[in-house]
C-alpha positions in Angstrom: -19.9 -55.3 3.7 -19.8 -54.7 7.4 -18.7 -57.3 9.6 -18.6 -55.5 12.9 -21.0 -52.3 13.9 -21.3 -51.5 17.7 -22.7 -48.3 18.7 -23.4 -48.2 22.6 -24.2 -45.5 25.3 -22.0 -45.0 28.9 -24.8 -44.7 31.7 -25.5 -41.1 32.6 -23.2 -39.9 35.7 -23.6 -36.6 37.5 -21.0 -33.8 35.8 -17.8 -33.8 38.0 -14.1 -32.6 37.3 -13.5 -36.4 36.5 -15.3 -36.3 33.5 -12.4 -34.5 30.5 -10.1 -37.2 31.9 -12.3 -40.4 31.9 -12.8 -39.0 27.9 -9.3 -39.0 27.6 -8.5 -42.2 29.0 -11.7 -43.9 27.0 -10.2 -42.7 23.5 -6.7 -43.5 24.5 -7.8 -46.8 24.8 -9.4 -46.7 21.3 -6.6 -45.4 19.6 -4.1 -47.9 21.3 -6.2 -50.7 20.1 -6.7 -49.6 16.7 -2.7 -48.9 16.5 -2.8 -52.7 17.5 -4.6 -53.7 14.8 -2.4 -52.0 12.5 0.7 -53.1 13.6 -0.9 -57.0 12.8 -2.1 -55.8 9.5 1.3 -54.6 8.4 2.7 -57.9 9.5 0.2 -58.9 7.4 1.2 -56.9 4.4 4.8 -58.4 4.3 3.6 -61.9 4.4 1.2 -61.0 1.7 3.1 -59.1 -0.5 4.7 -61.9 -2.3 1.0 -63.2 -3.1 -0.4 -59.7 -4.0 2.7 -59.3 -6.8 0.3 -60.7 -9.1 -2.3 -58.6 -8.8 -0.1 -55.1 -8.1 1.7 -52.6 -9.6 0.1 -49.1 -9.4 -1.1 -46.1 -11.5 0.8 -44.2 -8.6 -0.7 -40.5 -7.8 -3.0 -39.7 -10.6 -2.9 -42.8 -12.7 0.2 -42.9 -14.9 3.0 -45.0 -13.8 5.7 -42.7 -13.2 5.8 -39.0 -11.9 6.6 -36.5 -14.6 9.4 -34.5 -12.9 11.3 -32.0 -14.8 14.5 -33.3 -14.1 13.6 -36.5 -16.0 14.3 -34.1 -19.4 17.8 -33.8 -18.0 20.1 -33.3 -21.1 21.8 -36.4 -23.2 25.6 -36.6 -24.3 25.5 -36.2 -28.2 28.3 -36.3 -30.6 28.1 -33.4 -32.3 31.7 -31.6 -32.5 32.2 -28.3 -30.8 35.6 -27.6 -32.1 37.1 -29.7 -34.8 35.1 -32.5 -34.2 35.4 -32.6 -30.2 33.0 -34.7 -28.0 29.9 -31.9 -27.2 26.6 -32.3 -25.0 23.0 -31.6 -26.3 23.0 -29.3 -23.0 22.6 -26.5 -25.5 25.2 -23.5 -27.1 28.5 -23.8 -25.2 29.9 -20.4 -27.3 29.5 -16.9 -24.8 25.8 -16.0 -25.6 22.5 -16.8 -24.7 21.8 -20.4 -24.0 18.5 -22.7 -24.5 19.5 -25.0 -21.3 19.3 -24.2 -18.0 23.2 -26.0 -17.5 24.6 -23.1 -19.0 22.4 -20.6 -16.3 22.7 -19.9 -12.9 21.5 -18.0 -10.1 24.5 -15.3 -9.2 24.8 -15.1 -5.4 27.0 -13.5 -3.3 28.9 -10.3 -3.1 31.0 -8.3 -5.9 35.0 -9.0 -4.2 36.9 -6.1 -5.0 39.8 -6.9 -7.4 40.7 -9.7 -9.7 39.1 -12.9 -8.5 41.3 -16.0 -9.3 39.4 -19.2 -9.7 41.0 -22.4 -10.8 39.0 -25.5 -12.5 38.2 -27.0 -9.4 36.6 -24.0 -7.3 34.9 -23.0 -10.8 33.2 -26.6 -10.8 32.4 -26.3 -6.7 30.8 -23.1 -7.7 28.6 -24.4 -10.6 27.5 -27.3 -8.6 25.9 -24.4 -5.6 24.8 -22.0 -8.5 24.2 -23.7 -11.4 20.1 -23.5 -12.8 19.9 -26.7 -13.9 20.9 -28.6 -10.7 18.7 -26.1 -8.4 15.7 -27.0 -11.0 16.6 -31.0 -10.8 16.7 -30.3 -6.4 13.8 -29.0 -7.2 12.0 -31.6 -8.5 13.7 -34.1 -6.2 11.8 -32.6 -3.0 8.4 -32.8 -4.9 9.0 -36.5 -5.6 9.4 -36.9 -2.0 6.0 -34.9 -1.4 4.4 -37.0 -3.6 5.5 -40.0 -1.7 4.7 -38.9 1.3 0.6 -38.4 0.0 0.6 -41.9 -1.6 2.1 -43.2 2.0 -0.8 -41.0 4.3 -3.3 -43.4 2.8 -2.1 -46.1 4.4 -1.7 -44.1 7.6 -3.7 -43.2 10.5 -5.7 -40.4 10.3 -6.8 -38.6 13.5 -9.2 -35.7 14.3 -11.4 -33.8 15.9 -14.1 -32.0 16.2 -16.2 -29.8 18.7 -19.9 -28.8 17.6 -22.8 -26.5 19.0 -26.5 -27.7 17.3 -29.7 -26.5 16.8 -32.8 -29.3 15.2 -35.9 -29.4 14.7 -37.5 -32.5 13.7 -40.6 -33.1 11.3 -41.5 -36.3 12.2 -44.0 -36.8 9.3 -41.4 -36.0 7.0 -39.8 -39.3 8.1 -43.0 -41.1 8.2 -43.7 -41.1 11.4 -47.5 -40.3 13.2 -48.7 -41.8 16.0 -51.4 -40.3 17.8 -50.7 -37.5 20.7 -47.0 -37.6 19.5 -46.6 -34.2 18.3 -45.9 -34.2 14.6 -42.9 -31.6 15.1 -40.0 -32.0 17.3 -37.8 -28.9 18.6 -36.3 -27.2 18.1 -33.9 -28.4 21.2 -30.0 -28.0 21.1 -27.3 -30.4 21.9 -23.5 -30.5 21.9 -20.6 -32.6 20.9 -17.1 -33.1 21.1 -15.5 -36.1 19.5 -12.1 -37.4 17.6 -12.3 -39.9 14.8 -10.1 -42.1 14.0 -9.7 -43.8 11.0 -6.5 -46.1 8.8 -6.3 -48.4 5.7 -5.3 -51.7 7.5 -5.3 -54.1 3.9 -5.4 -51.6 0.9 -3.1 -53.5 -2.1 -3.5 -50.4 -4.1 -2.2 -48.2 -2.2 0.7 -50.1 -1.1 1.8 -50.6 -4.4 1.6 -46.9 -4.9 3.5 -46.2 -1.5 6.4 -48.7 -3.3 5.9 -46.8 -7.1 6.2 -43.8 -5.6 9.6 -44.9 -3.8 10.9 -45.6 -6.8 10.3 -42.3 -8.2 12.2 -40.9 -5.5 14.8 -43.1 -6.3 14.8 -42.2 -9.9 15.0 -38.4 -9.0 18.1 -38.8 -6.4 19.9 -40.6 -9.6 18.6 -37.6 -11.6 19.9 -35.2 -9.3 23.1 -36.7 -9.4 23.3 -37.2 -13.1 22.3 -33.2 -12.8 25.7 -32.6 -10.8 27.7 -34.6 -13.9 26.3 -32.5 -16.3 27.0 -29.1 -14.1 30.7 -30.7 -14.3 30.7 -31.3 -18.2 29.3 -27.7 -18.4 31.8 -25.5 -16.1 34.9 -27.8 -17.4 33.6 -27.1 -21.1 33.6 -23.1 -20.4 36.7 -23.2 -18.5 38.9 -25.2 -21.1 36.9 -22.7 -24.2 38.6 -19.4 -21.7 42.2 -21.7 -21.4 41.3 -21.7 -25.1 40.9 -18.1 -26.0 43.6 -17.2 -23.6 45.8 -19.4 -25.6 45.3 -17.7 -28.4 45.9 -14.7 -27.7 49.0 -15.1 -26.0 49.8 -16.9 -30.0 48.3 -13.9 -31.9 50.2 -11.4 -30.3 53.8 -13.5 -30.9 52.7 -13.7 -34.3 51.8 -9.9 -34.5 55.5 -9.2 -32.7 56.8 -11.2 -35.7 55.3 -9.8 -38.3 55.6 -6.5 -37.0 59.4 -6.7 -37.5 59.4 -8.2 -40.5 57.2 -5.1 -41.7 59.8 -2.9 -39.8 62.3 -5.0 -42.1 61.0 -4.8 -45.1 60.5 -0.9 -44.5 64.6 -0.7 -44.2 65.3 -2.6 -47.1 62.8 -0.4 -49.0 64.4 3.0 -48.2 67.7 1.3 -48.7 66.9 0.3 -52.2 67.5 -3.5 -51.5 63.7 -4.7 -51.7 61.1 -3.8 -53.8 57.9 -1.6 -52.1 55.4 -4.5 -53.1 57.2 -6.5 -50.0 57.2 -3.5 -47.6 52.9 -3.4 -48.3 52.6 -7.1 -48.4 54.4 -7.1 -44.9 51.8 -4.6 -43.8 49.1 -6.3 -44.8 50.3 -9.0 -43.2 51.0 -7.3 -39.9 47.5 -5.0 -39.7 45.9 -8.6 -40.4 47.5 -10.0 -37.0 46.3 -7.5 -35.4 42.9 -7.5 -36.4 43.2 -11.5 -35.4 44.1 -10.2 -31.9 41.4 -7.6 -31.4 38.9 -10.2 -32.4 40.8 -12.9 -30.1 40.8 -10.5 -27.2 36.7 -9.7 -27.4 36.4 -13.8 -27.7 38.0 -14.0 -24.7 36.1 -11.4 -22.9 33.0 -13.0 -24.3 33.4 -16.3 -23.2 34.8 -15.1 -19.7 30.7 -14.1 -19.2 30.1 -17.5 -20.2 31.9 -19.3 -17.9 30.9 -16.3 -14.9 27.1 -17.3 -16.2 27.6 -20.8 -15.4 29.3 -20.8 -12.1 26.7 -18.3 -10.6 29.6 -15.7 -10.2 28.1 -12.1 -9.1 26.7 -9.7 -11.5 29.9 -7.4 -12.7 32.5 -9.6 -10.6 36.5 -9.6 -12.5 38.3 -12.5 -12.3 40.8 -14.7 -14.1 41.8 -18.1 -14.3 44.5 -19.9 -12.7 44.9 -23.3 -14.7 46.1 -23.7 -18.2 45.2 -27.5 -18.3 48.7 -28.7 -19.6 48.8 -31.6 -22.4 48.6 -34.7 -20.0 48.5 -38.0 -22.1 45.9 -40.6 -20.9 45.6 -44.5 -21.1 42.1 -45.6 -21.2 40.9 -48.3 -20.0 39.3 -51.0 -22.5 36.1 -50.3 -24.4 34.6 -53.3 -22.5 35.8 -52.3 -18.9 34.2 -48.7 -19.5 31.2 -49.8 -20.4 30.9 -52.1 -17.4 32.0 -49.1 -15.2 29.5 -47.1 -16.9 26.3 -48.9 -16.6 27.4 -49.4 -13.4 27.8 -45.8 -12.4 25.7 -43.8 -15.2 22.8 -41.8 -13.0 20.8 -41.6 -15.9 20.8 -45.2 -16.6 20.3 -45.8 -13.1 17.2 -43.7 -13.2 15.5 -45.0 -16.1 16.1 -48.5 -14.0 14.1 -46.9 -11.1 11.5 -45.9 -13.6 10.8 -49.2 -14.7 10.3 -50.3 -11.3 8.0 -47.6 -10.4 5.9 -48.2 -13.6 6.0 -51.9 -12.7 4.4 -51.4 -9.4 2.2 -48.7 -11.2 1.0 -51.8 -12.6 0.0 -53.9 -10.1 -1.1 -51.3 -8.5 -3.7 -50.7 -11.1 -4.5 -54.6 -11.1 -5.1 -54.4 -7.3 -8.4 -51.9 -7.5 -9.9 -55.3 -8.7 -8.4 -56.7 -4.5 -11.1 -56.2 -1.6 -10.0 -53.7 1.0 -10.0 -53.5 4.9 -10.9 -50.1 6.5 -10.8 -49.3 10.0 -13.1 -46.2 11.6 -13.6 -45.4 15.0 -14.5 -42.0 16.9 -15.5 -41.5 20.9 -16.7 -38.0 22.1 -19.0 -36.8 24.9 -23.1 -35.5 23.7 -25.5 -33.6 25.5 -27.6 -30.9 26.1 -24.4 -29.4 27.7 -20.8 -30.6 28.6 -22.5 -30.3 31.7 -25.3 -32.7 31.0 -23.5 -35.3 28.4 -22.9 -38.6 27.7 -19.7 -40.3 26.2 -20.3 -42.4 23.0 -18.2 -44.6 21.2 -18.5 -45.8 17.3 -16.1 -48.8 16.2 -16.6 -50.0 12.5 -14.2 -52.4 10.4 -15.3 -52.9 6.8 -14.4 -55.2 4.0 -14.8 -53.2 0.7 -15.2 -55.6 -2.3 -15.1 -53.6 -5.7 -18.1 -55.2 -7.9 -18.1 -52.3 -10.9 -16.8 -48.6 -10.9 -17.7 -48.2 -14.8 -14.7 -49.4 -16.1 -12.2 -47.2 -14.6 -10.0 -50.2 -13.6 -9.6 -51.2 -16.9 -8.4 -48.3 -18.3 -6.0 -47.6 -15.5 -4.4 -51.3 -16.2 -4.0 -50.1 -19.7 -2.6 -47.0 -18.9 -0.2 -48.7 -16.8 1.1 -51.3 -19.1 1.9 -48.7 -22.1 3.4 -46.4 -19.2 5.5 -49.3 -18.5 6.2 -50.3 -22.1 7.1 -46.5 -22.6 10.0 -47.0 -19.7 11.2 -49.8 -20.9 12.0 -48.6 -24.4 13.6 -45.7 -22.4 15.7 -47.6 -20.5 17.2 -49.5 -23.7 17.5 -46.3 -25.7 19.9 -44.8 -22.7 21.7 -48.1 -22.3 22.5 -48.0 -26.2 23.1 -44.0 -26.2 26.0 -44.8 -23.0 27.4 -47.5 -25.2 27.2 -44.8 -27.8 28.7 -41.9 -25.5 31.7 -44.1 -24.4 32.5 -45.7 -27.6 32.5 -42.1 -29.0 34.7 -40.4 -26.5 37.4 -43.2 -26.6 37.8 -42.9 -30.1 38.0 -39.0 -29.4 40.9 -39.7 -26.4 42.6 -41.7 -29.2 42.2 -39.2 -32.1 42.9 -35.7 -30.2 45.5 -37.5 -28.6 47.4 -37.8 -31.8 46.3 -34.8 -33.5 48.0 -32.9 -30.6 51.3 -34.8 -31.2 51.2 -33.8 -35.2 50.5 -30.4 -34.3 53.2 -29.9 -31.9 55.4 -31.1 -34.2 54.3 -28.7 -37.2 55.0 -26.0 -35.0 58.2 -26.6 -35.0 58.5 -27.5 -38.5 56.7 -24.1 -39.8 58.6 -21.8 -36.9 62.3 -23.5 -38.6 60.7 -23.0 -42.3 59.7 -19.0 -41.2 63.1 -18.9 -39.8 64.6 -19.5 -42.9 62.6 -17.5 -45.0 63.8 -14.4 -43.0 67.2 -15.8 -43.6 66.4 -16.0 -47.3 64.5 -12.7 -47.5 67.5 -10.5 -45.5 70.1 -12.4 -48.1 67.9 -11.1 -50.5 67.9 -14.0 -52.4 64.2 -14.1 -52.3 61.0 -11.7 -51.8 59.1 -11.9 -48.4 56.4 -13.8 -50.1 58.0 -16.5 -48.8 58.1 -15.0 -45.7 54.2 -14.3 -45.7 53.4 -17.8 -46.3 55.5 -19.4 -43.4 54.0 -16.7 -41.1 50.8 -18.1 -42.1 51.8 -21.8 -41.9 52.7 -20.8 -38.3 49.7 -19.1 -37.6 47.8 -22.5 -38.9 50.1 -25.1 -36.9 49.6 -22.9 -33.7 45.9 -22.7 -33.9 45.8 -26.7 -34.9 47.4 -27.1 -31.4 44.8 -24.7 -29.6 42.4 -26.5 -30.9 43.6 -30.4 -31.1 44.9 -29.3 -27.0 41.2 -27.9 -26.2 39.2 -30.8 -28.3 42.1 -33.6 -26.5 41.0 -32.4 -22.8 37.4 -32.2 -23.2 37.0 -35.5 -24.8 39.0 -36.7 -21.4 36.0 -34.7 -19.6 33.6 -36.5 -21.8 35.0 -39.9 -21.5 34.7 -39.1 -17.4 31.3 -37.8 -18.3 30.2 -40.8 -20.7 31.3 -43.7 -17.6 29.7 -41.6 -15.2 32.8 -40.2 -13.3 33.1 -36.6 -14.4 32.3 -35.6 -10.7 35.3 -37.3 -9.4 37.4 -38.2 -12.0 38.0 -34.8 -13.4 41.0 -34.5 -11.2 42.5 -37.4 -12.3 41.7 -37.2 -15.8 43.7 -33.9 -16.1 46.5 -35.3 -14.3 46.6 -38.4 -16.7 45.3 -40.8 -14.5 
């Protein structure tokens, strides 16, 4: 429905310099007055908007109430145990091999340093969070969010062009039902030329305003994503780092064990050729021995193994030697309560925070979707110079403003406010599921603080129970008041308490990365949770 249509024609002038800039002026003057009228309507659109929240949320973009951006699929914490029960992330393998998730890729850059590269936790974590596949993929999809934005927000801004045209007509007038005798019935062909700019904006358009704010909120919800992306990079790097602190451990065990057994074999040998000890104890001792040392060759190709792990993660260059610098010392840790975390972590959790800006987005999806039932207000106008040359022209102007009403488009509405309200059911039920998996995550990795913790005291304590019982079986076995089967079976009981503290020490320190991880903290609390703070 047009409520204002005014098409009019300057009086012809001879063709003088004076001409390009009384164009220019004339259009300047159109533009600044349609700017005008937009600036009122945007006043407008804030006094409105209150009114038009019944009506609005949209089916932003193409329809659906949220963007689908990869970096929504951003991994979950999970409780399945990665070492004897230990806190572990659904992020994918964490073992030095081929992973499923893109958290345990990278992009290697830089150059090869010659030498051993040192890299302690922290530099290994700043590395992984410029490297790392999985946060580059979650950028990624941040920056299209933003695009997307910025096409929901062009319809609601003004749109200027222009154009310059050389025609050629010829009219048949019958053809258009017009004869009139002595006019001939054909017209041209004659030529004419024009030059114009159009100018055109969306001054009252609820829809797309509520698919300007929808799409807002799925920028939001992809910043949050990004940054939960940057958490899981830290759970990630500080899981490979503590698995190398691991291996290295062990080896450094393996090889005192081997050193031990070795001389009891050496032992045993010297009591056999000097008739004091049967051979069965010199072959048991080694067996015993070649078995430590087979534990060490293994131990060593772990370690080397999950050394490419760890370079994979933090992007290190293809072929680059390095070692580690921290050994992560047993530091104990006082949690806060299971109430206090939880408020920290809703609070703080990106991916909670994300779903949140989901919801909103879907919620203006819907009203959006409700508004393509809401009467629009266009605004058009375009001014250029026609003639049979620039030389020979006339300037023109063409101001329109329309009220679109929508009376029936089939049906589509309908289905988009459907669309829209499951979309917006769907985030919902999303948004409770993380809320109850981050009560789940910090529930879990308290009780794992609290367990490891204790496990590691227990541990370090049969260590030195088991090294006082194998030093007493040496005692026994050089008295010879006993065989060195005794002997045998404290080396293994000290083999067993020593790999109970690898492991208790490795599962104790990453379930103080998880609980970081599981309040939303692991980015800057990894410090202080190594330190015990």
């Amino acid at each position: 429905m047009y409520y204002k249509n005014k098409r009019f024609q300057e009086p012809k002038y001879k063709a003088d310099g004076l001409r390009s800039a009384n164009i220019l002026k004339a259009l300047c003057h159109v533009s600044v007055g349609a700017l005008r009228i937009g600036s009122i309507c945007v006043s407008l659109f804030i006094s409105v908007s209150a009114v038009s929240a019944q009506y609005a949320p949209s089916v932003p973009f193409n329809g659906s109430a949220t963007s689908n951006t990869p970096m929504a699929q951003a991994p979950q914490q999970s409780s399945s145990p990665p070492i004897g029960g230990a806190v572990s992330t659904s992020m994918g393998s964490s073992g030095a091999g081929a992973s499923q998730s893109p958290f345990f890729e990278s992009v290697p850059s830089g150059a090869v340093t010659p030498g051993v590269l040192k890299i302690s936790l922290l530099e290994a974590i700043d590395r992984g969070l410029k490297t790392n596949l999985g946060l580059l993929l979650s950028s990624d999809s941040s920056s299209d969010a933003r695009g997307l934005r910025w096409q929901e927000l062009s319809r609601l801004l003004p749109n200027v062009s222009g154009q310059v045209s050389d025609n050629l007509r010829q009219i048949d007038l019958a053809a258009e039902g017009i004869s009139f005798p002595g006019i001939p019935l054909i017209v041209g062909p004659f030529g004419y030329v024009d030059a114009r700019a159009y100018y055109s904006q969306s001054l009252l358009d609820f829809h797309a305003i509520n698919n300007v704010r929808a799409a807002g909120q799925n920028v939001r919800a992809a910043q949050y994503t990004y940054k939960d992306a940057r958490e899981l990079v830290v759970l990630a790097v500080g899981l490979n780092y503590l698995q190398v602190i691991m291996q290295s451990a062990r080896i450094e065990t393996v090889n005192a064990q081997m050193e031990t057994a070795q001389a009891l074999f050496r032992q045993a040998g010297n009591q056999f050729k000097a008739g004091t000890s049967p051979a069965i104890d010199q072959l048991r001792a080694q067996v015993e021995f070649q078995t430590r040392q087979q534990q060490l060759l293994s131990a060593q190709n772990d370690l080397q193994k999950q050394k490419l792990a760890l370079a994979r993660v933090i992007g290190l260059p293809l072929g680059q030697q390095f070692e580690i610098t921290d050994q992560v010392p047993y530091q104990p840790l006082t949690p806060e309560s299971v109430d206090e975390e939880l408020r920290r972590a809703y609070a703080s959790r990106s991916d909670y925070l994300s779903a949140e800006a989901k919801v909103h987005a879907a919620e203006y999806a819907l009203k959006a979707a409700h508004s393509e039932y809401v009467p629009s207000v266009v605004f058009n106008a375009d001014y250029g110079d026609i003639g049979t040359t620039f030389a020979h022209s006339h300037g023109t102007v063409d101001v329109t403003g329309a009220l679109q009403i929508p009376i029936f488009n089939g049906g589509q509405t309908h289905g988009d406010v459907l669309r829209a309200e499951a979309a917006l059911n769907q985030d919902r039920q999303q948004l409770e599921n993380v809320r109850a998996q981050i009560d789940q995550d910090v529930r879990t990795a308290l009780l794992d603080v609290q367990s490891y913790a204790q496990q590691v005291q227990v541990a370090q304590s049969n260590i030195q129970l088991s090294a006082q019982t194998l030093k007493q079986a040496q005692d026994r076995f050089s008295a010879g008041v006993t065989n060195n089967i005794e002997v045998v079976q404290a080396q293994e009981s000290v083999a067993d308490a020593n790999e109970s503290y690898i492991t208790s020490l490795f599962n104790y320190d990453y379930a103080k990365l998880s609980l970081a991880r599981a309040v939303g903290f692991a980015e800057q609390g990894v410090k202080q949770y190594f330190k015990g703070q």
